[in-house]
C-alpha positions as CSV (number, residue, x, y, z in Angstrom):
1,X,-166.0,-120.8,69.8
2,X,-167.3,-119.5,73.4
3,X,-167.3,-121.8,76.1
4,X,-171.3,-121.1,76.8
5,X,-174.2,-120.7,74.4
6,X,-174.6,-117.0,76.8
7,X,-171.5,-116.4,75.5
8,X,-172.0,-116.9,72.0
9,X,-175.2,-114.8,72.1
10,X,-173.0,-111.9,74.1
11,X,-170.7,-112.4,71.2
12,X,-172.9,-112.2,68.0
13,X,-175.3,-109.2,69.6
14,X,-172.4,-106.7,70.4
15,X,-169.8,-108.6,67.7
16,X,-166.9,-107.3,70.3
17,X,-165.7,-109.3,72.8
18,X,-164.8,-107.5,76.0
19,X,-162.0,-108.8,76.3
20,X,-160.5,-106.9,73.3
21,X,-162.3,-103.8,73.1
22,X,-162.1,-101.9,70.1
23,X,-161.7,-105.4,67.9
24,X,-165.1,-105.6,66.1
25,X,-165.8,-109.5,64.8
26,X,-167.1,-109.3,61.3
27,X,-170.5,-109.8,60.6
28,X,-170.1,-112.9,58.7
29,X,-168.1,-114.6,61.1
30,X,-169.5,-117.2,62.6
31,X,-169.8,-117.2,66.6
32,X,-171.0,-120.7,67.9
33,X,-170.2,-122.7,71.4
34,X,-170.1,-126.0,69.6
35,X,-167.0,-127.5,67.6
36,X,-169.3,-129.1,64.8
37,X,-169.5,-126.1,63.1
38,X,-165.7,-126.2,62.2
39,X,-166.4,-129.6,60.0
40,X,-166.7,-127.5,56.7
41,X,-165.1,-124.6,57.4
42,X,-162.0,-123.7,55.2
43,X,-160.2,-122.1,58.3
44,X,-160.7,-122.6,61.5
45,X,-159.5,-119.1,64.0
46,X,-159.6,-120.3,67.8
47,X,-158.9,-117.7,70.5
48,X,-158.3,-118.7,74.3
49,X,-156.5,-118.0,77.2
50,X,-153.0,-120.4,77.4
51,X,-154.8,-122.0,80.6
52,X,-157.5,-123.2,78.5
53,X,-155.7,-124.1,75.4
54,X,-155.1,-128.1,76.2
55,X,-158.7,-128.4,77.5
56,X,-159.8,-127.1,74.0
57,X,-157.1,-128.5,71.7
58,X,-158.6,-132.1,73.3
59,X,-162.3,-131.3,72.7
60,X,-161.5,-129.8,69.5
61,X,-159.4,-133.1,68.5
62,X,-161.8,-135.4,69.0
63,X,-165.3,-133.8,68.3
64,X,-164.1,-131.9,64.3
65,X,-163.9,-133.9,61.4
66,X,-162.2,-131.4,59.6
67,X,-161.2,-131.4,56.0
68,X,-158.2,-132.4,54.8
69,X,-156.8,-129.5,53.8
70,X,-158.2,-126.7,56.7
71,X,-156.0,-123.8,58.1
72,X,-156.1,-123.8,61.8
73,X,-155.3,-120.4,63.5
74,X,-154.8,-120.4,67.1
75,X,-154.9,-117.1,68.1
C-alpha cells in the first residue's frame, strides 16, 4: 500500500520503489493506496518506515476484513 494514489501510480509505472533501488516489484503484485484490496487476499506484505507503522497498523485494523486464515507480512 502507498500512502497516495501518486504514489501508487509512481509505484506500478517503474515497479521499483526508490527507496530500494535495484528491488523490482513483480508484475502481478498488486500496488494500491487503499486497504480494501487486502480483504481477499491470501497474504497481505506491508512495507513502512517504523515511524509510520502504528498509524498503519490502526487504519489497517479497522478498515480490512480479512480472512480468517491470511498471512500478514510486515516488512
Amino acid at each position: 500500500m502507498a500512502r497516495s494514489e501518486a504514489s501508487a501510480d509512481e509505484l506500478r509505472s517503474a515497479r521499483i520503489n526508490r527507496h530500494l533501488p535495484g528491488v523490482v516489484i513483480p508484475d502481478d503484485m498488486q500496488i494500491t493506496n487503499q486497504l480494501n484490496p487486502g480483504n481477499d487476499a491470501d497474504c497481505v506484505f506491508w512495507a513502512m518506515p517504523s515511524t509510520a507503522l502504528a498509524e498503519i497498523a490502526e487504519r489497517v485494523s479497522r478498515s480490512i476484513a480479512l480472512r480468517p486464515d491470511p498471512s500478514l507480512f510486515p516488512v
